[in-house]
FIZAMAR-492235 format. One record per residue (C-alpha): residue number from 1; y negated, x, z. Coordinates in pm, 1 decimal, always signed. Each point is the difference from the previous one (the first is absolute). Layout:
BEGIN
NUM:Y:X:Z
...
//
This chain:
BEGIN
1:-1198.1:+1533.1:+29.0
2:-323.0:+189.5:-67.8
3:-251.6:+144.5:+333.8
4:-203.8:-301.9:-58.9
5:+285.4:-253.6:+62.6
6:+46.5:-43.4:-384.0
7:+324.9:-55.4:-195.0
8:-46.9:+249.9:-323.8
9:+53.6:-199.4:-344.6
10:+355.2:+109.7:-155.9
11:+15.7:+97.4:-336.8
12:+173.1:-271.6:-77.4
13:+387.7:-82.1:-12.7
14:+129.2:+138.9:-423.1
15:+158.7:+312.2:+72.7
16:+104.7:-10.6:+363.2
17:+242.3:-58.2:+233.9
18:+85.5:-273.3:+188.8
19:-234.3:-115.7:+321.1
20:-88.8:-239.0:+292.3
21:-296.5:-191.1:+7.2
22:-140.1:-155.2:+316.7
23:-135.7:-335.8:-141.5
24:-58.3:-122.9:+366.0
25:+61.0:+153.9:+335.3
26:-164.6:-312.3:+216.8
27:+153.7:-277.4:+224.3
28:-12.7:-394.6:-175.3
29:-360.6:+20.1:+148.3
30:-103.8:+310.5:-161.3
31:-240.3:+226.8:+138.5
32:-307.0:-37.6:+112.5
33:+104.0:-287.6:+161.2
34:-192.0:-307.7:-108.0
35:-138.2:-86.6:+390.8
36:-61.3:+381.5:+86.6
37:-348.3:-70.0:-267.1
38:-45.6:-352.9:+51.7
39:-44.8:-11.5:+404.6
40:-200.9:+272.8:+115.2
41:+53.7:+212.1:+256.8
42:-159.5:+242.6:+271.5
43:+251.2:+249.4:-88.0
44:+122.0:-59.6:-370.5
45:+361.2:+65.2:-125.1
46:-90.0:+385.1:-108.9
47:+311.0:-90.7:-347.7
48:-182.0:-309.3:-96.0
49:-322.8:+90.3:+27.0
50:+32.9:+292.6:-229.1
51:+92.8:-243.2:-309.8
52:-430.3:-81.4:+26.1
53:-62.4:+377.8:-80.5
54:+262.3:+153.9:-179.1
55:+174.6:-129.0:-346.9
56:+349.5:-43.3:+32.8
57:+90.0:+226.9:-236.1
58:-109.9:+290.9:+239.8
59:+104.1:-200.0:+311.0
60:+375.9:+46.6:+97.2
61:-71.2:-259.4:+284.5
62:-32.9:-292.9:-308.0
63:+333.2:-125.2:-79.3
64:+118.4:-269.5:-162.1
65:+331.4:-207.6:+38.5
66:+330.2:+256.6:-15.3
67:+66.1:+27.6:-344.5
68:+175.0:+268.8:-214.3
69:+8.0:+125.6:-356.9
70:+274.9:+211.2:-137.1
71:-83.7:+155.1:-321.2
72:+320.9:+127.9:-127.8
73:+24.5:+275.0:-239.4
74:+365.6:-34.3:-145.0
75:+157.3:+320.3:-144.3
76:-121.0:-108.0:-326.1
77:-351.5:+23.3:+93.3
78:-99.2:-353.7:+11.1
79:-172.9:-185.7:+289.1
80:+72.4:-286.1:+146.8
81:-208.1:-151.7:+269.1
82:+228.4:-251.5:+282.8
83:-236.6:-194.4:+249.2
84:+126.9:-35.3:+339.8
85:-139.7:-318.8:+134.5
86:-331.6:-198.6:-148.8
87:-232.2:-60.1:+332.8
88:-317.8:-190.8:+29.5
89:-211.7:+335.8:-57.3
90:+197.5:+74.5:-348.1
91:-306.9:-58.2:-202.8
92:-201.3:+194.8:+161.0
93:+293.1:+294.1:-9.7
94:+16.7:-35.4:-372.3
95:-385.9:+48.7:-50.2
96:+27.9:+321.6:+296.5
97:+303.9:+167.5:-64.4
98:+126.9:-48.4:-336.8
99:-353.7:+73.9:-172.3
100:+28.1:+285.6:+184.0
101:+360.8:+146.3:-46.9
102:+25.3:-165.6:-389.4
103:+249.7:-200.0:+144.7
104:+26.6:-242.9:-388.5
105:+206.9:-328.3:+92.2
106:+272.6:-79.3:+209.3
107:+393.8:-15.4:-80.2
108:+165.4:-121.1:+270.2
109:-61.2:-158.9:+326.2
110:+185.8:-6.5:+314.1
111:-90.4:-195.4:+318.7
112:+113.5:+47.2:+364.6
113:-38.4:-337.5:+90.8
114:-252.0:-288.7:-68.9
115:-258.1:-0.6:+274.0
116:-325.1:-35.9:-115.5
117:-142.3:+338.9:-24.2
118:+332.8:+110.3:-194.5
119:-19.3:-247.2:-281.7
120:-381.4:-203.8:-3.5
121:-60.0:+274.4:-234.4
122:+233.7:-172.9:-250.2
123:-236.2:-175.6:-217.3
124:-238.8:+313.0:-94.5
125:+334.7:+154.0:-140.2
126:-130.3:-182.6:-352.3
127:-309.2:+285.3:+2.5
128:+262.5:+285.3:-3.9
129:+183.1:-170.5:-283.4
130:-93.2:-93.0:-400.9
131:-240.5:-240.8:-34.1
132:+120.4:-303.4:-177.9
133:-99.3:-317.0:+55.9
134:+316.7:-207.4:-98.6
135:+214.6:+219.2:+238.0
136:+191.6:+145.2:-291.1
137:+74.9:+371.5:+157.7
138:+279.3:+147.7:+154.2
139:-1.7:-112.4:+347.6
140:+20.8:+279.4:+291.1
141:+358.2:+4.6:+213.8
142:-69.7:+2.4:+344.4
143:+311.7:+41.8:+234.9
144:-0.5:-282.0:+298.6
145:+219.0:-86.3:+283.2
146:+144.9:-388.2:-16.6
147:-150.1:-54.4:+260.6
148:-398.7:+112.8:-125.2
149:+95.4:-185.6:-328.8
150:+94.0:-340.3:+172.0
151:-382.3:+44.8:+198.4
152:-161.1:+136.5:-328.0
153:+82.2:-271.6:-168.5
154:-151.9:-279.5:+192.8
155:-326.2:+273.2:+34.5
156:-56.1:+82.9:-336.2
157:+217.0:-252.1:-226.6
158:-233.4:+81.7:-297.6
159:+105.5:+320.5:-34.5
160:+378.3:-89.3:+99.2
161:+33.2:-300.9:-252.7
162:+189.4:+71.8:-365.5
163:-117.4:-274.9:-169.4
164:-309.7:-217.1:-25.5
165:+34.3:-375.4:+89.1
166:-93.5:-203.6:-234.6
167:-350.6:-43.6:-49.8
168:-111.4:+329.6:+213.1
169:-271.5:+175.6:-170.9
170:+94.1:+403.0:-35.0
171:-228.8:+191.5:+187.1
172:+64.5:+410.6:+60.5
173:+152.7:+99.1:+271.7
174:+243.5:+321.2:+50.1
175:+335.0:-20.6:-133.1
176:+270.6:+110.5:+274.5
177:+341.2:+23.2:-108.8
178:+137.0:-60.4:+386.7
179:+355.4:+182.2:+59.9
180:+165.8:-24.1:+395.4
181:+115.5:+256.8:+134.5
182:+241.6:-15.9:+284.6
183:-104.5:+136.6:+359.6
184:+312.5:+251.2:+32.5
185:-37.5:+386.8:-10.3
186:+346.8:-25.7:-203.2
187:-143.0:-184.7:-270.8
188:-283.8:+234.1:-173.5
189:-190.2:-126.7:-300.1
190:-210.7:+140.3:-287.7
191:-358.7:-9.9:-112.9
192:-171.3:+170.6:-280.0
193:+306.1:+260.3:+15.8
194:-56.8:+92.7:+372.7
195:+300.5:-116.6:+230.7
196:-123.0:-173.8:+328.3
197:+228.4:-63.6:+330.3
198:-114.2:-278.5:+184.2
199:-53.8:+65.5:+343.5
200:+34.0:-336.8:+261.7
201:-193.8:+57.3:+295.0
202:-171.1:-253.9:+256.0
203:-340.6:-119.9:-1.2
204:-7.4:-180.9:+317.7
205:+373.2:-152.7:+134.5
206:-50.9:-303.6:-271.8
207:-81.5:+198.5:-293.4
208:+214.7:+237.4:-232.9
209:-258.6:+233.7:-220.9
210:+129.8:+214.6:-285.0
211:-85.4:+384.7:+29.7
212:+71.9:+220.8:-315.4
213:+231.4:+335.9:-23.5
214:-60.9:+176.3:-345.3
215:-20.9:+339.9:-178.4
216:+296.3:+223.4:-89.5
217:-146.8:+371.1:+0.1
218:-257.8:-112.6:+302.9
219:+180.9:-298.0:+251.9
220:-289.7:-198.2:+88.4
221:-3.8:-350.2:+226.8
222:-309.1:-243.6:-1.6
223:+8.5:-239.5:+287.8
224:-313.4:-184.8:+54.3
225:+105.4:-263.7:+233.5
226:+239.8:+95.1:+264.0
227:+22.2:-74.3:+387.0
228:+357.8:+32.4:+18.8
229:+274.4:+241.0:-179.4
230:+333.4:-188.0:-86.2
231:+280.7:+245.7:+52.1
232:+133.6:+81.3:-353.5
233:-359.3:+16.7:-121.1
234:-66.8:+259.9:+238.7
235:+340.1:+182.6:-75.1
236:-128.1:-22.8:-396.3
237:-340.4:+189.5:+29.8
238:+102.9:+238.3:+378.5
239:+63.9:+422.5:-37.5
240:+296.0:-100.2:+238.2
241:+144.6:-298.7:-253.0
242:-80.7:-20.2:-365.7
243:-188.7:+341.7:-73.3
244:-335.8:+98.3:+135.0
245:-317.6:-130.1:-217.4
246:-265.7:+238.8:-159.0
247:-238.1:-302.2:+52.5
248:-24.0:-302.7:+288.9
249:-279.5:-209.9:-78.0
250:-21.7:-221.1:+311.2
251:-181.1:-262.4:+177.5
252:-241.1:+13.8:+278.2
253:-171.4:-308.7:+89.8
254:-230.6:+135.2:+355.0
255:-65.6:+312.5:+154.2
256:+144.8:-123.7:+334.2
257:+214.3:-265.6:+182.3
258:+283.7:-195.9:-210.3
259:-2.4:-300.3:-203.0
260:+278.3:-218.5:-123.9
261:-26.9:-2.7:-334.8
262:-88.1:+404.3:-98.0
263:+22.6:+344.6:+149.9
264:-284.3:+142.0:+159.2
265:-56.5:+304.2:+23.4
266:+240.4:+163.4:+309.6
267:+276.9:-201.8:-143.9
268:-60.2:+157.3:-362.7
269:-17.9:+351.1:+123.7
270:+322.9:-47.6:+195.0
271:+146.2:-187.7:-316.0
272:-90.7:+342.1:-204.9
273:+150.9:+229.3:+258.5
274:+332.9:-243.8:-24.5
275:+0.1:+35.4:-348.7
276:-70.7:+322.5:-77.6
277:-205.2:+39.3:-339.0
278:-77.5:+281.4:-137.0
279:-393.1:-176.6:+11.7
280:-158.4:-344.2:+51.1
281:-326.7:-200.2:-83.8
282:-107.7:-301.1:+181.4
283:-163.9:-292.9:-116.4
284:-81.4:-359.7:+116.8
285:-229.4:+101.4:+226.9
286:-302.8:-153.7:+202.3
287:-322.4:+53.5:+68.1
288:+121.5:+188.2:+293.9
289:+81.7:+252.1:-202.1
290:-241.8:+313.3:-75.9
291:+136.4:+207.2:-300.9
292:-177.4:+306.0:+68.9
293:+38.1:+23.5:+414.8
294:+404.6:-178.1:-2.1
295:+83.6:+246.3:-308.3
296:-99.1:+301.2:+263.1
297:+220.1:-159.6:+205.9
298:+271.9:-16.6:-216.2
299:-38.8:+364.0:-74.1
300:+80.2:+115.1:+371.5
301:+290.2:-234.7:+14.6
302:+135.9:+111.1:-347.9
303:+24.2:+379.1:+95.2
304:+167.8:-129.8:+334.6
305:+259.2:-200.8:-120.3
306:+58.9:+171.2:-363.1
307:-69.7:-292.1:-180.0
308:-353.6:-34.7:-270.9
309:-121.9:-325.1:+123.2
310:-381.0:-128.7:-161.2
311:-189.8:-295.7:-16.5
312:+18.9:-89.9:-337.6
313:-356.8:-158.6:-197.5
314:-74.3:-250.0:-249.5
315:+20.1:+207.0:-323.7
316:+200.3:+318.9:+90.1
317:+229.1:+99.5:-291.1
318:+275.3:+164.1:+89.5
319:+197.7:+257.5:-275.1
320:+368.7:-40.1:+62.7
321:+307.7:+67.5:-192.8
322:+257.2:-308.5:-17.7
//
């Protein structure tokens, strides 16, 4: 990020390594929060307010659902570009972030789970794929849990359906070729030649959510929706169990207090000290959240425990090996 708060234009992706991109960083409500701008105030949310003055392109404070692109540079040299989870901001990313990083179409997709601002993105996959108005491309794999393909079925049958009934008119939508994947970290998977672990954890006491280990010269893990660690997923992705990550990318939901379905923050600083990475960035934050003020914070607390811990932004691109 540049003085002003601006993310510098890449030179595109032909010729580089592999990389992170931070499609969305936000909460399911995004940020600014809707009500901080609609009902005034004597004292005005300082995050919100900001999205009035300053684009969001040089605001790290303007995130949109958590959402993640891999673009994968195989030792061939070819890119391939895998979606983690579609969110109700995805447009909106596309138009931001992959103008901006030449980020061309999308190969695979993988989902966490199928709450709305993973997946309401769904539909706007057809403007990242060819146009053709009879459906007749290749359709997109995107890797699912049984239990997100049983729910995404009844919410967007459309684009779950194989065959018209008869006499349904064909109208374009996007063209998902849906593959489950099981929720076991013994039972990895591949997509667009990148092997992913999937990593159970708890998203509330009701809920299983799908986390992702990946990368063979750089271990990363991507868990966007956690409130509670099951055992042997923590053994998988701790410097005490499975072997110590280069990268955690981990949720944080509010700045203080608990909640039952995420970690806030104290609980994700003591999950990265239990862990051990060798660095983390958070995402899924609120409002409550200021990048530039929490990130000094992070910086104190990084040289005292040993561990690089950030605030990561809508649009960071991160250069990694893997």
């Amino acid at each position: 990020m540049m003085e002003d708060g601006s993310i510098p234009a890449e030179n595109g992706s032909d010729g580089d390594g592999s990389a992170l991109i931070f499609l969305g960083t936000g909460c399911s409500s995004a940020v600014p929060n809707a009500m901080c701008l609609i009902q005034k105030s004597d004292s005005p949310c300082h995050v919100c307010s900001q999205s009035l003055s300053i684009p969001p392109e040089r605001n790290p404070n303007y995130r949109g659902n958590t959402s993640l692109l891999i673009d994968y540079c195989s030792s061939d040299g070819n890119h391939n570009y895998i979606q983690i989870d579609v969110g109700k901001t995805f447009r909106e990313q596309v138009l931001r972030w992959f103008t901006l990083h030449n980020i061309p179409q999308v190969d695979s997709i993988i989902l966490t789970h199928e709450h709305a601002d993973a997946v309401l993105g769904l539909d706007d996959i057809r403007s990242v794929q060819p146009f053709s108005p009879t459906n007749d491309i290749d359709p997109t794999p995107i890797f699912v849990s049984q239990y997100a393909m049983d729910s995404l079925a009844v919410k967007f049958p459309y684009l779950v359906q194989k065959k018209l009934k008869e006499g349904q008119e064909v109208r374009r939508v996007a063209q998902l070729d849906w593959r489950v994947i099981e929720e076991d970290c013994e039972k990895p998977f591949v997509a667009s030649g990148l092997s992913f672990t999937p990593l159970p954890v708890m998203h509330g006491e009701d809920y299983v959510c799908l986390g992702f280990l990946f990368g063979e010269k750089s271990r990363v893990a991507y868990i966007s929706d956690v409130s509670r660690f099951l055992p042997s997923t923590e053994y998988v992705i701790s410097k005490s169990g499975g072997g110590q990550l280069d990268l955690l990318i981990l949720d944080t939901l509010y700045k203080t207090g608990s909640h039952n379905t995420h970690l806030c923050f104290p609980q994700t600083l003591e999950t990265i000290k239990r862990l051990g990475p060798k660095r983390a960035l958070l995402i899924g934050m609120t409002h409550e959240f200021d990048h530039h003020k929490d990130n000094e914070f992070l910086e104190e607390w990084s040289k005292r425990e040993g561990i690089s811990v950030k605030l990561a932004h809508d649009g960071l691109r991160v250069p990694i090996d893997l």
